[in-house]
N, C-alpha and C positions, 0 to 999 in steps of 0.2 A: 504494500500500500504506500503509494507516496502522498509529501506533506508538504505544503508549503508552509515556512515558520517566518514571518514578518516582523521583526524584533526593532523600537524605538529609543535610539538612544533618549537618558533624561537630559533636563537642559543644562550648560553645560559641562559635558561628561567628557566629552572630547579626549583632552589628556590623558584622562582615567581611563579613557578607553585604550588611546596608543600604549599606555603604561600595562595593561591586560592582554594586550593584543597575542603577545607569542605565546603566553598560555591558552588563549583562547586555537591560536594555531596548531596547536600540540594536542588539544584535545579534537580540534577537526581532523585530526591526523589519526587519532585512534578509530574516527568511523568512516575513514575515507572510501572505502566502498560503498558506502548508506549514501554519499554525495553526489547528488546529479547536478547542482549547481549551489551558484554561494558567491556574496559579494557585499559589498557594501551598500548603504543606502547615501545617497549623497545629496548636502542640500543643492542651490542654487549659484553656491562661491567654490563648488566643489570640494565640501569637506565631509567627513565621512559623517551620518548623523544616526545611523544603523542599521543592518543588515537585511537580507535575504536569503534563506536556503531552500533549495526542494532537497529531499530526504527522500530514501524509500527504507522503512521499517516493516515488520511482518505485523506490528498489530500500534497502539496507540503507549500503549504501558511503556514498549521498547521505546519508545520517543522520549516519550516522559522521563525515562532512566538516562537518559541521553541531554533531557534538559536540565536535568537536577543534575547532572557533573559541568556544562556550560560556566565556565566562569566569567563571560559577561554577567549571567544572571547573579553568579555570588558573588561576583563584587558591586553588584546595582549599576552597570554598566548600562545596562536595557532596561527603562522604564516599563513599556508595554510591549509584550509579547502576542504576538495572533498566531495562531495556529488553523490551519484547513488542509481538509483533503484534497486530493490536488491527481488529476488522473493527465498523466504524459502520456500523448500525442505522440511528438517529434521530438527525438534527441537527436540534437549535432545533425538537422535535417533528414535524422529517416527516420520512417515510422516506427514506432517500439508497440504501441498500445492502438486500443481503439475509441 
């Protein structure tokens, strides 16, 4: 099942975020197969302001176990967090799903 997680930095978190950042790498590193995509969210001056991932997990719990080790979230990096199911189409332009 894939997910889209749409994660908002609070205001501002900026530095606390760079300052988090390669943990936060390290830990995308442990599910790097669950990653079909991932990036930043950036405002309008081009600074990062929070992210985006699609995921693919086997159920909702495995996400959740995956969100609770996220050290954005433990260090209050990401204000709000959205989560949704999310069914891919096209990856890297070919079809995968229906």
């Amino acid at each position: 099942m894939q997910y889209i997680i749409t994660a908002y930095d609070g205001r501002g978190m900026l530095e606390k975020r760079l300052a988090v950042r390669s943990r936060h790498l390290q830990n995308l590193a442990q599910v790097k197969g669950r990653i079909l995509c991932a990036g930043g969210l950036l405002d309008d001056a081009g600074r990062m302001k929070g992210s985006v991932l699609v995921m693919e997990f086997e159920n909702r719990a495995d996400l959740d176990a995956y969100l609770a080790s996220e050290p954005y979230i433990a260090e209050k990096v990401w204000e709000r967090v959205q989560v949704e199911r999310m069914n891919v189409v096209v990856l890297n332009g070919e079809k995968v799903g229906s």
